[in-house]
Each structure stands twice: as C-alpha cells, then as structure tokens.
N, C-alpha and C positions, 0 to 999 in steps of 0.2 A: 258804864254803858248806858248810851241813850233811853228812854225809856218808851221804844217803837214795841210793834206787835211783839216779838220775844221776849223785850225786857216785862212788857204789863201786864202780859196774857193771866188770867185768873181761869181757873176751875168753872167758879162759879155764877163768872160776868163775861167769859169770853166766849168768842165764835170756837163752835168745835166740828169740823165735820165727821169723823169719824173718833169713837172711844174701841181701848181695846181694853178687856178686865177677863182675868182667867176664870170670874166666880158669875158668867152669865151677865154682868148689869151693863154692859156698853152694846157695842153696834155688831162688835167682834169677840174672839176668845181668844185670839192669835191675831203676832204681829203681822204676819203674813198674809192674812187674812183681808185685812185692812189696808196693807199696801196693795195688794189686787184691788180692792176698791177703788181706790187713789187711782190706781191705773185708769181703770174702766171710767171713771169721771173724767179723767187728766184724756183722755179722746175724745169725749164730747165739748171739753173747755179748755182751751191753753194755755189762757192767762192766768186766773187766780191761783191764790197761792193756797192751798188747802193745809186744815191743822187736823193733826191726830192724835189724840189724849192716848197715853200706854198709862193707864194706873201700875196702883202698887203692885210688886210681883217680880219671880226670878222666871224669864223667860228664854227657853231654850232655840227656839226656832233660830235658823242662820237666814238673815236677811240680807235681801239686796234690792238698792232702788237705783234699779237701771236707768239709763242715759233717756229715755222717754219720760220717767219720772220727774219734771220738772218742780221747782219750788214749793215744796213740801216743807213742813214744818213739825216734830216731833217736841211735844210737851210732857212732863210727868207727872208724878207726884213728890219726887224728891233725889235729890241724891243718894245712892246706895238705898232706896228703895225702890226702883224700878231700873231691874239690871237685866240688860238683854249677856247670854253668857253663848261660851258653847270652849271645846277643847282640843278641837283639830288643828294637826302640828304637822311641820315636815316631813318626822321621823317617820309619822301614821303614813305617809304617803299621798300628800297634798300638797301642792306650789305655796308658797310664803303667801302671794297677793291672797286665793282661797283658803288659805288658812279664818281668815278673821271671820269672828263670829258676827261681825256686820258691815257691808260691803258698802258705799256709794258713789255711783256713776252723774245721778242726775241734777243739772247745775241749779245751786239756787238752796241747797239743803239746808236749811238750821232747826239746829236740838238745844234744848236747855234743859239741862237736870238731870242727865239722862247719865247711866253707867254702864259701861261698855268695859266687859271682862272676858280674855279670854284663860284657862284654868291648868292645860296643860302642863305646867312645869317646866323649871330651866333646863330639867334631862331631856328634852320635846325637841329644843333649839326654838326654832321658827315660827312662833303662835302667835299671831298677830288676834287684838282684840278689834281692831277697827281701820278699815281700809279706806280711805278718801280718793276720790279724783275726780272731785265737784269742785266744780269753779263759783266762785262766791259762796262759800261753804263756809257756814258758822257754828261756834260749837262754843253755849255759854253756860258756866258753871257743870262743866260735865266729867265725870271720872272714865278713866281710861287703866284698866289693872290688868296686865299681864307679867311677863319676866322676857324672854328675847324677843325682840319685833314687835314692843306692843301693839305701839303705834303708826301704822306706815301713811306718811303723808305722801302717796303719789304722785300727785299731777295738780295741776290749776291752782286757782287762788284763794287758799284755806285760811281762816282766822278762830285762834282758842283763845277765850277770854276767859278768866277764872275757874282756870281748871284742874286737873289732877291728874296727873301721870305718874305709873308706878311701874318702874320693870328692872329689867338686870342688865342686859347687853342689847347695844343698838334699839333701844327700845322708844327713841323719836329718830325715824328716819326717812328718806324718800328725797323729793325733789323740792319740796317748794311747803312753808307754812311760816305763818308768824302766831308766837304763843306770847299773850300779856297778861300779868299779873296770874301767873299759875306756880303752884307747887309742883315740883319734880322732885317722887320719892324713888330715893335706891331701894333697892331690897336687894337681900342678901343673895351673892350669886352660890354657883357651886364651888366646891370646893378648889381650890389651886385657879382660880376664875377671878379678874379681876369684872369690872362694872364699865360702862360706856354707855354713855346719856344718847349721845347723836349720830349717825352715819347720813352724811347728807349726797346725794347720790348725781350732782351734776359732771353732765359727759362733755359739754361742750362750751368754751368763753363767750358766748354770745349767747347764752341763754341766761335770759334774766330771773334766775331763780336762786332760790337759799333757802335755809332755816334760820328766822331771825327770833331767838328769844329776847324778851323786853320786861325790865321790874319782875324778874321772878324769883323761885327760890328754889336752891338744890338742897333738900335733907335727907336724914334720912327714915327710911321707912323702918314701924316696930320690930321690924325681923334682924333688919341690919346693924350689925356686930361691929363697932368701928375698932374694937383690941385687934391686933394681928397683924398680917401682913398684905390684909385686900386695900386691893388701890381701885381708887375712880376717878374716870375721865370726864371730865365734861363732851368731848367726841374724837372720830377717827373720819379718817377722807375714802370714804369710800368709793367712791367715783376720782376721775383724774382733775377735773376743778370744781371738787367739791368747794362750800361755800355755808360757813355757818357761824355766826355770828349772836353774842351775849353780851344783852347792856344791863347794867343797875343789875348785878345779878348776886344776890345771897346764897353764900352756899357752906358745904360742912370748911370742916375745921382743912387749911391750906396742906396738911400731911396726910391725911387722907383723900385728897381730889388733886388731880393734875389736870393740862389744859388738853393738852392735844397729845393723842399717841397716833404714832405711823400706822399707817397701811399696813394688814395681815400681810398683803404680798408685796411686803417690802418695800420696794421705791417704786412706789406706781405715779407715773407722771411727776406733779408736781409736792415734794414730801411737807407742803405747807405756803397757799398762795398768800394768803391773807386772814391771821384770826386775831381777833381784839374782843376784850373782855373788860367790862369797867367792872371793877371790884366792892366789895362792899367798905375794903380797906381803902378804894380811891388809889390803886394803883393799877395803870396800863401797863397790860403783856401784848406783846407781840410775838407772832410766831414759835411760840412756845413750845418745845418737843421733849418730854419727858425721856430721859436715859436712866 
C-alpha cells in the first residue's frame, strides 16, 4: 500500500486531532467521546479529513459514525491492542445490521490497526463485529474476530488490505467489498455445524456489486479441529444473484474446504451464476456445488 496519510501516519510525527486514552492522557476517555468531537468540528469544516489516535486499550463503547461524519480517519497503537469490542447478538434481541459493536455510515472512513471484535458466541447466531456502508471505506491491517456475521460489508465501495478475519458462518457478508492480501481464519463452529466464509447478498443483475477476494488466505484458526467430519465453504448465495468471486487464493487442505454450497432455501433463483477460484494448485473451478 501506498505510503499516503494512512500508510505513514506516526504517533510521534503526525497530525492528530483528537487522542482517545482510558488512563486520562489524550483529549478523550471514550471513543465516543471523541467522535462527538469529530462531529462538532465536521459542522464547522467539511472538507478536512480529521485523525483520531484510540491508544492502547479494550474498549467497550458501541460506536457509530453516522453519514454526517465525513472522512474520518481512526489510528492506533497496534493490532489486538486497541480493540473496540461489545457482544450483542440476535438471540439478545437486536437486528444483525445493530448487532456490531461498531457501525459506519460516513463516506470516506479509514482505520489502520485497529480490532474490531464482537464476543458473543456461535450459540448468539448473528453478532456482527463491524458494520460498513461507507463509500470509499478503507480498512488497513485491521482484525475483524467474531463467529457468525462477523463481518457485514453492506453497501458502497469498501477496500481491506491486510487484514484479519475470523468467524464461523457467513462471517464476510453483505453486498459489495474487495479484501487483498488478508488472512481468513475459520474457527471452530458448533457442533453438527459446518463453516461458510462468504454470503454475498446481491438482489438484482444490474447492480454492479460483489465480494471480490484477491491473494489471500483461507486457514485455519487455533480453535479449529480439522479431524472429523466439519466441512468448509468458501460461500453460499445468499441473495438471488449473489456474486463472489476468489483469485490467487490459499487455503486449508481440498478435503476439508469446498467451493460453493446451495442456498438454506433450497433453489433460490439462480443455484450458482458464476464462481471461479484460481487455486494455489492452479486449477480453475467453476460452478462448483458440493453434494
């Protein structure tokens, strides 16, 4: 990745407008805090792009930077050291999209470093750690750890570079995201449950959207047990012309992963328009449906 305001940003040499630190030393004590800030600036100025230091720390607050919040930029201090968390799930009684412990509407977002978990468990279903439907939404070297739903890529035009995703079922899903050079780790689902990477969620043949993973890597995560009888997918068609697409892609051993499994509801629309997968072996699948 280029080496622009995200890639170079330092601690110690770069613009900061707001710090958030739970022990007193920044501008804030809470993320939340500081995205009110953001706000209240982002009215009086609506062009610049404002940066917010979230030092080290496991923070609870459920955020969200609404569609006012324009290009924002969220810095840390490390990977799995500055982890925004939280654990509300379906089952609790909250919709999928609020489910995640951090929301974003406002176009223009990018994070680097940053970890985004949510904790509830595959007994939960639906626990989304991180919600997108920012347009030009960047997200570089950042962990994403839940188990179903981790990751929901709503809307617009999202890009993960060097990232980390960790879940059980449908855990990259939505309409629209291209992820390069990331690790996708299974974790062990429940029992009698097999694993499903992707549910990509397009309704209609004219919309130009997908999930396009590029150079990455499917393994698996320290939990998951490949003895047995769990199978994983790379994805499922969740929508009627869903659209999800895998190049240069590594992944576990060919008996434990398949490409594509049918629709929960059976033959919905189309049982498979178009999926191609270049292999680490260098062999093209197509249309591939596991029986």
């Amino acid at each position: 990745m280029s080496e622009g305001l995200l890639g170079s940003w330092k601690a110690s040499t770069s613009r900061t407008d707001f710090v958030v630190a739970k022990d007193g030393t920044g501008t804030h004590k809470t993320v939340n805090e500081a995205v009110a800030a953001a706000l209240a600036h982002r009215k009086r100025n609506q062009n610049d792009r404002l940066v917010i230091h979230v030092k080290a720390g496991v923070y609870t607050d459920k955020v969200e930077i609404t569609r006012e919040m324009k290009n924002l930029m969220f810095v840390v201090d490390g990977i799995d050291r500055t982890v925004i968390t939280g654990k509300r799930n379906v089952i609790d009684g909250v919709t999928t999209f609020n489910s995640a412990s951090f929301i974003v509407s406002g176009d223009g977002f990018w994070a680097r470093d940053m970890t985004f978990e949510n904790t509830a468990g595959p007994e939960k279903q639906q626990a989304v750690a991180l919600t997108v439907a920012s347009d030009l939404s960047v997200f570089y070297r950042c962990s994403f750890k839940g188990f179903q739903d981790t990751l929901f890529v709503h809307s617009q035009r999202q890009f993960y570079r060097d990232c980390h995703v960790y879940g059980t079922m449908d855990f990259i899903f939505g309409n629209a995201a291209v992820l390069q050079n990331c690790d996708i780790f299974v974790r062990q689902p429940m029992q009698h449950q097999g694993s499903l990477i992707t549910a990509q969620g397009r309704e209609d043949p004219n919309e130009r959207t997908g999930i396009s993973i590029h150079m990455s890597r499917v393994v698996a995560a320290p939990d998951f047990r490949l003895k047995g009888t769990t199978r994983s997918y790379l994805g499922r068609p969740w929508k009627k012309f869903s659209r999800t697409v895998f190049m240069n892609l590594g992944m576990l051993a060919k008996r434990h992963l398949s490409l594509w499994q049918r629709s929960y509801k059976g033959s919905l629309g189309f049982q498979c328009l178009e999926f191609l997968s270049l292999l680490v072996c260098n062999r093209i699948q197509k249309c591939y449906n596991d029986s």
